[in-house]
N, C-alpha and C positions, 0 to 999 in steps of 0.2 A: 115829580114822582115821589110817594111818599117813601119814608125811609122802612126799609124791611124788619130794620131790627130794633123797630120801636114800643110798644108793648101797650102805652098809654101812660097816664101821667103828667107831672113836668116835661115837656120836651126837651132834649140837653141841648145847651147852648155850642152850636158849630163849630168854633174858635175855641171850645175848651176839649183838652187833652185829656184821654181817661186811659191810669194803667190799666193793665188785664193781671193779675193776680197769677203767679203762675202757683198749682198745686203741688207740692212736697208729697210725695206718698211713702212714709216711710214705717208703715205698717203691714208688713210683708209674710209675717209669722199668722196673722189673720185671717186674711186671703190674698190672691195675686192675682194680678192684669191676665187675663187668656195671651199670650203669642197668637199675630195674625194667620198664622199658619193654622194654627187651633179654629179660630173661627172657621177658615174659609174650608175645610174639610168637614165642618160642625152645618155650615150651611148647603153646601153642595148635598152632605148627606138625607136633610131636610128634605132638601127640593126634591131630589132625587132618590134618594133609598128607603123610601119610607116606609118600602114592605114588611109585615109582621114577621119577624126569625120563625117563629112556629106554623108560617106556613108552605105548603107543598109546592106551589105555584114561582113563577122563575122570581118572582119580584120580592117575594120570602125567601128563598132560595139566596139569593144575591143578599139579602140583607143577613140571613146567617151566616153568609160568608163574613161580611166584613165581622161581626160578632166575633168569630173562631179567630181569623186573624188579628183582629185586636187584642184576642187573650195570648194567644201565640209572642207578639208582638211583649208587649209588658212581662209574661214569664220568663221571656231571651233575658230584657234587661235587667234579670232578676237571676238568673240563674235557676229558674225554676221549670217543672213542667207544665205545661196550659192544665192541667188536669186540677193542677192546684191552686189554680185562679178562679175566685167565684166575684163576681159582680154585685157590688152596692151602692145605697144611695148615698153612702159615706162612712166617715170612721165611726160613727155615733153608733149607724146601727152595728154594722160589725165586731165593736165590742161587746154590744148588749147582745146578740148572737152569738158569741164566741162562749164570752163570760157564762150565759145562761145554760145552753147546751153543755159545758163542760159541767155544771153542778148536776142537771138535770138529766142528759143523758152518760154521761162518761162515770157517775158517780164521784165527783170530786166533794170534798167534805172538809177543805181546808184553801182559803186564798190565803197567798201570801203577797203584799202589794207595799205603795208609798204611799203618804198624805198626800204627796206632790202630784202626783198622776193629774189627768186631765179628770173634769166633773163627768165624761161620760165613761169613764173605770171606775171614779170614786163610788157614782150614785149608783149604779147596779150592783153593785158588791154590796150596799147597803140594804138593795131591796132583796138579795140573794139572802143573806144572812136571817134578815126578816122571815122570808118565807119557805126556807128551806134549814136555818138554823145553822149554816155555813160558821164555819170557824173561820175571825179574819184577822189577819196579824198584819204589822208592819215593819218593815224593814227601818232602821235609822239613819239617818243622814248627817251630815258636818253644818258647821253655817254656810259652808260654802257651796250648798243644795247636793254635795257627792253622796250616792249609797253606798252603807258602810257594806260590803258584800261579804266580809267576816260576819256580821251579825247576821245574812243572809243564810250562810250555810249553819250556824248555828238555828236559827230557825227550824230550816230543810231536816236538821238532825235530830230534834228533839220528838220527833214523829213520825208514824208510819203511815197516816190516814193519807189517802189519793191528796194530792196536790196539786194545786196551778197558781203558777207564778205570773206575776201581771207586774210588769214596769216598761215605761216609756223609753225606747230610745233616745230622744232627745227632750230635752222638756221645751214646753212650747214656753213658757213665761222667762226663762234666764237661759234657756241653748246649754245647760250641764250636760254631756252626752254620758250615754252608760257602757259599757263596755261591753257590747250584746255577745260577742262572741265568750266572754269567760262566763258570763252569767248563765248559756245556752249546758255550757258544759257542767256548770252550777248543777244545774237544773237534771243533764242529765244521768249526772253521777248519784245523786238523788231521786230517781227515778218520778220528777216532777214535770207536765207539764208546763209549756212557757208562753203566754201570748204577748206580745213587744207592741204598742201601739206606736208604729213607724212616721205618722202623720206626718211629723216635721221631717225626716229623713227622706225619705222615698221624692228621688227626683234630686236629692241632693248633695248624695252619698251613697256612696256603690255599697250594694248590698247585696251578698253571693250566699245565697239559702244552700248550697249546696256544703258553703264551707261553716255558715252557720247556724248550728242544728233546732231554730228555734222552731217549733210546732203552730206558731200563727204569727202572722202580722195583719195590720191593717194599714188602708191609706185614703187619701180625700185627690181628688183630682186639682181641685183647686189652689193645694197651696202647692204644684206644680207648674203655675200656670195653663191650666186645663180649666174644665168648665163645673160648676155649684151643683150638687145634686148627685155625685157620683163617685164611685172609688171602687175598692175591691177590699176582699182578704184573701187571702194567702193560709189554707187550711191544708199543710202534709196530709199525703195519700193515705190513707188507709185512720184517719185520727178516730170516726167513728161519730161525727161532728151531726148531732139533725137538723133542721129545720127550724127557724123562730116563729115561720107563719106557715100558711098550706095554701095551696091551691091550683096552679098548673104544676108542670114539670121542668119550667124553666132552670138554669140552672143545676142541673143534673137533680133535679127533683130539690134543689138545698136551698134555693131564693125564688119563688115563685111572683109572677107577675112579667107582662110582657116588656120583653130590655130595653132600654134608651139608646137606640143605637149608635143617633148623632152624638151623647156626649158619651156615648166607651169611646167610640171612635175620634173624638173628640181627646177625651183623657188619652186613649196609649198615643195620638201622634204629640201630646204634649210630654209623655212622660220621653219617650222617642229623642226629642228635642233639647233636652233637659242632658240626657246622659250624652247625648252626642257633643255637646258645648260645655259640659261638667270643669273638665280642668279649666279650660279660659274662664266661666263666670267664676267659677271660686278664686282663681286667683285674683279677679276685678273686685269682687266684690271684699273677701279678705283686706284688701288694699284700704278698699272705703273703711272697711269698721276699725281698722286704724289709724286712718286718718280722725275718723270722728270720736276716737279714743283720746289721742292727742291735742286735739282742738276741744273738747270736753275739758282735759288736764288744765291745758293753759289759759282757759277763761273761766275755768268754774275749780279753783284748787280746792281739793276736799272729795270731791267725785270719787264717787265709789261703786265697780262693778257688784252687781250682785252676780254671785256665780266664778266658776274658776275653770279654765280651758274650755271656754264652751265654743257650741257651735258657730262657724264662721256667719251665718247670715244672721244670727241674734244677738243684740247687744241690750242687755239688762242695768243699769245705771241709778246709783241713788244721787240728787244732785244736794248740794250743802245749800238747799233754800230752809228758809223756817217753814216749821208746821202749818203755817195757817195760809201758805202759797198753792198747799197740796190741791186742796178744794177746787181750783179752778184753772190749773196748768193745760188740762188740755182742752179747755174754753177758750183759754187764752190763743194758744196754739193753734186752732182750729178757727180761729178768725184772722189768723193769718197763712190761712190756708197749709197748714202742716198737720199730717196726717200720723199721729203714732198712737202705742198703746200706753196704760198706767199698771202698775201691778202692785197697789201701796194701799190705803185705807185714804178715808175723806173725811177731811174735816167736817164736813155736814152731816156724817153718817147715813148719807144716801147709796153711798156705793159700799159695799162689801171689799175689807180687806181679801187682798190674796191669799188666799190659802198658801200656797209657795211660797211667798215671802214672810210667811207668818214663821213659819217651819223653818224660817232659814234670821230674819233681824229678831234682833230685840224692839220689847215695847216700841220705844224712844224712832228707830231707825223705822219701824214701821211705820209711823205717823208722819215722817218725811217722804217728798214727793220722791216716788221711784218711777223711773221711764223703761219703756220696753222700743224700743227702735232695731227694726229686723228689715232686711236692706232685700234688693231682688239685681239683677243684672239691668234692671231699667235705671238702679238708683246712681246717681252722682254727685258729683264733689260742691258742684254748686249747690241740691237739693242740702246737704250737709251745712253748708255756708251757713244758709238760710234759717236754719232750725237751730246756728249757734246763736244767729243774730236775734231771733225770735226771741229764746230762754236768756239773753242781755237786759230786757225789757219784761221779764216776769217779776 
């Protein structure tokens, strides 16, 4: 019987032993694994619910159900009302909606943001400013990527023109978290606008809109372990928020286009899942990025966190390699099957230093390789092992 899993080629010799590589995934700040439970609602929905929400008919019907429940659903674990859940294809656009509609229809005529922010806040404030002549200021930070929130309300003070404040809850490249609740109040002692890009948060830290008065969030389903292609914002009632495109009335008229059902439905039973198991993964996971703090210490002395109290699932790290290791760490790594991110400049000048860590090292420290390792409840102590023994051999 010929062998199944042979493809062509050299035929391998019977008698010899082949490991199987096991994969390290420890790029989790990226995206995450779907939970099976995610799928198998993501696929039953497929098969089965596939009727268009906007239509009359029991089969549309039944699929706007799960729609409303799904909003229902995510608002609970939000402390919000379904009113103030509107459905996207992710955080990208719902900044570029949020950000745009506040300059365009709300009248705002001053952002006030961070270098650090992600490229889809940085770059549309850029093109805002461009075509509407936006005033954009930046808040300053420490080395240690903190916002100096002093220089924030001096900011907020020296002006009266409409304002919208844009900072990241978490940062996705070093986990620095922001103190969303002082800043909400920042904001509205100042009679400023706030939109928070929740991305990394949401799903990973409880988040009570009711106690904090931010005016928008956004989120991606995927780094919940949910599904690529979907997320939502979070737009307080009454904000005055329009449309970025036109065309049905999906969406309370505010995101037009007919909805993905499987993956809302998809995303809230992931986000669902998420807050229900909240205290055990983080304290799982907490455990690991101490552990891999420690084992970092005692085989690489010099190791340096980029960042200070950050978030428990991201661990940002400079390691004490020479400059010229930078270039090809995660080639290296990635041939032995270990999965993370870099957040540093390239020797080769093929990759683009991090904006983040540009704003946060000197020269010198930026030129050295910096790792981003952000962990999930999938990761473990052996995947850790592996990724020390790997960077022994860099």
């Amino acid at each position: 019987m010929p062998d199944p899993t042979f493809s062509g080629g050299a035929r391998p010799n019977k008698n010899e032993k082949y490991l199987i590589m096991k994969k390290v995934y420890l790029d989790n700040a990226s995206t995450t694994a779907m939970r099976p439970e995610v799928i198998q609602v993501m696929v039953e929905c497929m098969a089965q619910d596939y009727g268009n929400p906007s239509s009359t008919h029991s089969l549309g019907r039944h699929a706007k159900s799960i729609l409303e429940l799904s909003r229902k659903s995510i608002a609970k674990a939000l402390n919000a009302t379904a009113q103030e859940i509107l459905f996207t294809s992710g955080g990208t656009e719902a900044n570029n909606w949020i950000l745009r509609s506040a300059v365009k229809d709300l009248k705002v005529r001053r952002i006030i943001s961070s270098k650090m922010e992600h490229h889809a806040v940085l770059y549309p404030i850029l093109e805002l400013q461009k075509e509407f002549g936006v005033q954009v200021e930046y808040v300053e930070n420490s080395v240690d990527g903190v916002l100096d929130l002093t220089h924030l309300v001096s900011l907020l003070s020296e002006s009266t023109e409409k304002t919208l404040v844009s900072l990241m809850h978490v940062n996705n490249e070093t986990g620095v978290v922001l103190d969303l609740e002082r800043v909400s109040q920042i904001c509205q002692e100042h009679h400023a606008l706030f939109l928070s890009d929740t991305v990394q948060s949401v799903g990973k830290a409880i988040l009570d809109l009711q106690k904090v008065p931010v005016d928008f969030i956004v989120s991606s389903a995927h780094k919940f372990h949910g599904p690529k292609g979907v997320g939502f914002a979070f737009i307080r009632k009454n904000s005055g928020l329009q449309p970025l495109f036109f065309g049905g009335e999906q969406e309370k008229g505010l995101r037009s286009g007919t909805e993905a059902i499987h993956q809302i439905a998809g995303m809230a039973k992931a986000l669902e899942i998420s807050y229900a198991n909240l205290e055990a993964e983080q304290q799982q996971i907490s455990a690991l990025k101490q552990y891999c703090l420690e084992q970092l210490a005692l085989h690489f002395p010099g190791v340096k966190e980029n960042g200070v109290a950050t978030f428990y699932p991201i661990l940002n790290v400079q390691l004490p390699f020479s400059a010229d290791k930078t270039a090809m760490i995660l080639f290296y790594l990635d041939m032995k099957g270990i999965f993370v991110s870099r957040g540093s400049a390239c020797q080769s000048g093929s990759v683009k230093p991090s904006h983040v860590l540009a704003e946060m090292l000197s020269e010198a420290d930026l030129k050295k390789p910096s790792l981003r390792i952000s962990f999930s409840h999938l990761s473990t102590q052996e995947d850790l092992d592996l990724l020390i023994e790997a960077l022994k051999g860099v």
